[in-house]
C-alpha positions in Angstrom: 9.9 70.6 -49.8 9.1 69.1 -46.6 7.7 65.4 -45.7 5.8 64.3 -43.2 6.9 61.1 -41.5 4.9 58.5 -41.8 3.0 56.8 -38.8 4.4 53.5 -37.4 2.4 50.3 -36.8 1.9 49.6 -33.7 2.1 45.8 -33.8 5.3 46.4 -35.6 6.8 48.4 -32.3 5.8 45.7 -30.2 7.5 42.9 -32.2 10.4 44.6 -32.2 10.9 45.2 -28.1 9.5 41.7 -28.0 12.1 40.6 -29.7 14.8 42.4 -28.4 14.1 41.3 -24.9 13.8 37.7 -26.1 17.6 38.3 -27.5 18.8 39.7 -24.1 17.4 37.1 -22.2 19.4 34.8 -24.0 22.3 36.7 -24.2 21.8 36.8 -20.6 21.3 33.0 -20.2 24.5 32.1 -22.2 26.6 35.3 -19.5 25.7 33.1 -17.0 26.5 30.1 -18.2 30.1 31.3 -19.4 30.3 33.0 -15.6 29.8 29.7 -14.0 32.0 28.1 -16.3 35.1 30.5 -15.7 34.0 30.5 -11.7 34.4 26.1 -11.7 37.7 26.6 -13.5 39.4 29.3 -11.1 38.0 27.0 -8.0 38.9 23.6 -10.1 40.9 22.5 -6.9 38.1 23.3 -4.2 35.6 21.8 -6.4 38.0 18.4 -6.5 38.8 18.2 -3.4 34.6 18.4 -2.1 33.7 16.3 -5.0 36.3 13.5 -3.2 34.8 14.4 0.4 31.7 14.7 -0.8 31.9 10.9 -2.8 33.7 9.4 0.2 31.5 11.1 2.8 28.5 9.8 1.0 29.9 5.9 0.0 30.6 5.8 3.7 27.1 6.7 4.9 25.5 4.3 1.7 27.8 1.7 3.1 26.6 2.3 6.5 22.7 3.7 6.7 20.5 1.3 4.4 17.0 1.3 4.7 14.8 -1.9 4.1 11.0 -2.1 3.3 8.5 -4.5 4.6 5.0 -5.7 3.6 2.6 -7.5 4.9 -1.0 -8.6 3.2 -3.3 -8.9 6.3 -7.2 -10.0 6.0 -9.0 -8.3 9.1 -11.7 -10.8 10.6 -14.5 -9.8 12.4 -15.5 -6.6 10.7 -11.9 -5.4 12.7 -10.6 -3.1 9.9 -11.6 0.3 11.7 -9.2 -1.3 14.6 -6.7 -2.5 12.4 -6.4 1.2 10.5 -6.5 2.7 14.4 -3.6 0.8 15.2 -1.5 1.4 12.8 -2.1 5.0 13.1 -0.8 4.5 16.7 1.7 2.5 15.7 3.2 4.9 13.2 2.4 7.9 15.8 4.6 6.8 18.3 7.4 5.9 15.6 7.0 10.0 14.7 7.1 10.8 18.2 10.4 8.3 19.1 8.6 6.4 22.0 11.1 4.0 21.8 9.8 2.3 25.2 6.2 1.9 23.7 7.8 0.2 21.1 9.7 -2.2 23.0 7.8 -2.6 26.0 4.7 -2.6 24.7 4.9 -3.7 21.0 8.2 -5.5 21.8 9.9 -4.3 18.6 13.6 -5.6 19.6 15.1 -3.0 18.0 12.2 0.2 18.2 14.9 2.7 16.8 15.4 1.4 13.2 11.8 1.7 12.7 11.5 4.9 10.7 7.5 4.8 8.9 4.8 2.2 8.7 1.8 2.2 7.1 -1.5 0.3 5.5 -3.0 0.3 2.8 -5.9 -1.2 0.6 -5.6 -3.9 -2.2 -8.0 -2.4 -4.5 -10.1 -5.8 -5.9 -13.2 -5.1 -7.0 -14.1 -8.5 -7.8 -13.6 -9.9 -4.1 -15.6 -6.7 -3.1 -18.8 -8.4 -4.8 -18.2 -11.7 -4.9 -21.2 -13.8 -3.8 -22.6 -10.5 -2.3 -25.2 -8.8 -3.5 -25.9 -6.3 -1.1 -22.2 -5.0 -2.4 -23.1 -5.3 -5.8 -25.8 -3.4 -5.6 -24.3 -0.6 -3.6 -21.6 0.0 -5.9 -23.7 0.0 -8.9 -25.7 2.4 -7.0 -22.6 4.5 -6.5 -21.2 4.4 -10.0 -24.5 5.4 -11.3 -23.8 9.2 -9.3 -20.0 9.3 -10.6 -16.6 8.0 -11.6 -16.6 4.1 -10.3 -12.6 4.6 -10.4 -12.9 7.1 -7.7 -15.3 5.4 -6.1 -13.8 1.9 -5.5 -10.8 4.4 -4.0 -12.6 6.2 -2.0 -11.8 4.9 1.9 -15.8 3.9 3.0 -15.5 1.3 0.2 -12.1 0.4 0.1 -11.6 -0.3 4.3 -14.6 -3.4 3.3 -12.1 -5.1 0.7 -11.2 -8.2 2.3 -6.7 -7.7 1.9 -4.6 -4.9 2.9 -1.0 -4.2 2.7 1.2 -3.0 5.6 4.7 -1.6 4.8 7.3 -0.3 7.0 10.9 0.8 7.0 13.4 0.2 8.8 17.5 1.0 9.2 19.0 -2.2 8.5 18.1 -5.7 7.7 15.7 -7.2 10.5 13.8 -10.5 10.8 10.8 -11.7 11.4 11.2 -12.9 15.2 12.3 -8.8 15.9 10.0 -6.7 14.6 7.1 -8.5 11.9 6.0 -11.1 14.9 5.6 -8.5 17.6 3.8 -6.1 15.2 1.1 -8.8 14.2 1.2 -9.9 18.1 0.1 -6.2 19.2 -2.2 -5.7 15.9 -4.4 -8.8 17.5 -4.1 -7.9 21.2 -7.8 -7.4 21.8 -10.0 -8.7 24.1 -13.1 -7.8 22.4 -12.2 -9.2 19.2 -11.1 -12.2 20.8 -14.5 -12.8 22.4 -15.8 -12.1 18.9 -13.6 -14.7 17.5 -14.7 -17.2 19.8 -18.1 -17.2 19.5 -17.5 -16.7 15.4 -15.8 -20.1 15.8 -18.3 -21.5 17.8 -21.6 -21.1 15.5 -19.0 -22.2 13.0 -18.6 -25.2 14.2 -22.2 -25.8 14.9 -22.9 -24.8 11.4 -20.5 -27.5 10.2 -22.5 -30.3 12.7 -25.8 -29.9 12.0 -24.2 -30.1 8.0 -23.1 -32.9 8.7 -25.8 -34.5 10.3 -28.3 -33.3 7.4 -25.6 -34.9 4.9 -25.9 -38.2 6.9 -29.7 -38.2 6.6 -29.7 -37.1 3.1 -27.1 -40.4 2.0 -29.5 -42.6 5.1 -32.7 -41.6 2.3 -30.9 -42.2 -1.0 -29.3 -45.2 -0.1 -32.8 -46.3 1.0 -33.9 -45.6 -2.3 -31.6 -47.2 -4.1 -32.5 -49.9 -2.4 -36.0 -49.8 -2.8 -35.1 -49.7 -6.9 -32.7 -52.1 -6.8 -35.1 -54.4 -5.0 -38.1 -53.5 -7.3 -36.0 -54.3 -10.6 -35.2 -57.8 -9.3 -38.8 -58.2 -8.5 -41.5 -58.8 -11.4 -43.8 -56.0 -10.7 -43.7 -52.9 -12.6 -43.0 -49.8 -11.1 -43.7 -46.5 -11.9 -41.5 -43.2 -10.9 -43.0 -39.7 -10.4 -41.1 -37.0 -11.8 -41.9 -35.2 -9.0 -40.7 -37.0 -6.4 -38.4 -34.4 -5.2 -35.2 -36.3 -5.5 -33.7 -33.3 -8.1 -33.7 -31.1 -4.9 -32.5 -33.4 -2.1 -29.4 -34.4 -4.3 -29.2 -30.2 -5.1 -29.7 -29.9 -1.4 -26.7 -32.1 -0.2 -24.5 -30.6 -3.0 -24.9 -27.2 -1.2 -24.0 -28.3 2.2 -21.3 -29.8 0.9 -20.0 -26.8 -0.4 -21.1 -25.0 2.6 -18.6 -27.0 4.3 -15.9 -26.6 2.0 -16.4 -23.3 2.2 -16.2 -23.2 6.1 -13.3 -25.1 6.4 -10.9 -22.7 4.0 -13.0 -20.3 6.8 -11.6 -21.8 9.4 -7.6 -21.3 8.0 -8.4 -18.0 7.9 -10.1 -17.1 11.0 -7.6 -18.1 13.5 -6.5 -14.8 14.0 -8.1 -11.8 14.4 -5.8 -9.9 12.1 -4.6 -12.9 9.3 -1.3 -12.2 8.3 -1.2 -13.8 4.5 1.7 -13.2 3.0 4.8 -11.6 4.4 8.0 -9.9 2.5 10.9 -8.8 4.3 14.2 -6.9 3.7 13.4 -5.1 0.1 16.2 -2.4 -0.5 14.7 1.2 -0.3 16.1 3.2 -3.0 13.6 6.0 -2.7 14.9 9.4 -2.4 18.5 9.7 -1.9 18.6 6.4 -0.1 21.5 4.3 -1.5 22.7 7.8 -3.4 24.4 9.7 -1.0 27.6 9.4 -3.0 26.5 11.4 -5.5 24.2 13.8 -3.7 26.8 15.0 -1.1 29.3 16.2 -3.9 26.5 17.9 -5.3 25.0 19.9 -2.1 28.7 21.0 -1.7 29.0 22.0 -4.6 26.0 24.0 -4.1 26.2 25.1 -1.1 30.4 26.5 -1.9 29.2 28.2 -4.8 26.3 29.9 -3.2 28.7 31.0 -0.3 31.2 32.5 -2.8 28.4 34.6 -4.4 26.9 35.8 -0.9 30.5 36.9 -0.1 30.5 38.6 -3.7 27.7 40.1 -3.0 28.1 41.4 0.7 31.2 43.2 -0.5 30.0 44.7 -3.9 27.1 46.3 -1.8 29.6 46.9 0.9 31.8 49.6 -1.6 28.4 51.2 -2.1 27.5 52.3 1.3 
């Protein structure tokens, strides 16, 4: 009596080789991991004797090679932040390109070879972006309406018009201020346009601020002759009578706004006495980006590396070699 053999499921074949290849891929894992295992302890003494090297080596050059970041929050006056962000990009150019004598002669960086990078950035504030403007109010409202307002107040044609940016740079070794951050803000506001620009900036400013003044000085000249006019009518035994609409409410409002106009032109004035403001200034922050300050434990592990990858090319080159 014979049977016929009954059909297999397919899903069930393909479960099983699934399977089975998940299992060998393991198993294959865990080989390797046993292999590398039984390799560190038959070169236990080589790997020692480059993880000493490698830790000395690397404390030596932490010891010696530290790199140091600097920032500096600048406020570009004039509508100069197109010239600011074009020399910067020349600055960091000729940094790439190692013009050291551009550097010293020109910038006057003291010491142009421990610059390594510099860089600007924007301090995102909205809220400066729009205060007591509404032309920028409007215009980002107008943008945020089309898409994502936190892309948008990233985006560089808005952020170059926010008022404080941040330069960094790096540099090998501790520096100071005299060497390298004076001679950068001396070369950012070499310009004799902007200069020209700054002086007749100054110079309506400080018209502005007269003809304040003198407008203040006939404003107190009226109410004081007021006052006196009251003062003599009360002592006096006619009656007087006072309009409401006299207008007094907006000469009083009016000399309130010129003085704050000239409150607000002095604080101006601290500002605008450079063409590129330098407003804050940090110096000599430890970089521990990358392998900076870590070079006693990254040397030990490229030896390692690069050992055991040379003692499996060798492997290799001779297993192929007894094939030929």
């Amino acid at each position: 009596m014979s049977t016929t053999p009954q059909p297999v499921d397919g899903n069930e074949i393909d479960l099983s080789q699934i399977s089975k290849k998940i299992g060998s891929f393991f198993e294959r894992i865990v080989l390797s991991v046993f292999r590398a295992l039984f390799f560190i302890r038959r070169n236990i003494i080589v790997f020692s004797i480059l993880g000493i090297l490698g830790g000395g080596l690397g404390y030596y050059m932490d010891s010696k090679i530290k790199m140091y970041d600097h920032k500096i929050i600048v406020c570009p006056n004039y509508a100069s932040t197109d010239y600011l962000y074009s020399k910067i990009e020349l600055l960091n150019s000729r940094i790439n390109e190692g013009d050291t004598l551009f550097l010293k002669n020109v910038v006057g960086v003291k010491k142009p070879k421990t610059l390594t990078e510099i860089e600007i950035l924007p301090i995102t504030d909205v809220y400066k972006f729009i205060e007591n403007n509404t032309q920028n109010f409007e215009l980002l409202r107008l943008f945020a309406e089309d898409g994502d307002l936190k892309k948008i107040v990233k985006e560089n044609m808005t952020s170059k018009n926010y008022p404080f940016h941040q330069i960094t740079f790096t540099t090998k070794g501790v520096t100071d201020r005299a060497a390298t951050i004076d001679p950068i803000l001396t070369f950012l506001n070499d310009s004799d346009y902007f200069r020209k620009m700054q002086k007749e900036y100054l110079h309506n400013i400080d018209v502005k601020m007269t003809e304040n003044d003198s407008l203040i000085r006939q404003i107190n000249s009226f109410l004081n002759g007021v006052s006196s006019s009251i003062n003599g009518s009360q002592k006096s035994d006619k009656l007087v009578y006072y309009n409401e609409n006299t207008q007094m409410n907006d000469v009083i409002k009016t000399k309130e706004t010129l003085i704050r106009e000239q409150g607000s032109l002095r604080l101006d004035l601290v500002n605008l006495d450079k063409i590129v403001k330098d407003n804050s200034v940090v110096s000599n922050i430890k970089n521990k980006d990358g392998v900076n300050g870590k070079m006693k434990f990254a040397l030990p592990l490229l030896f390692f590396f690069l050992f055991g990858f040379g003692s499996f090319m060798i492997k290799f080159y001779k297993q192929r070699k007894a094939t030929i």
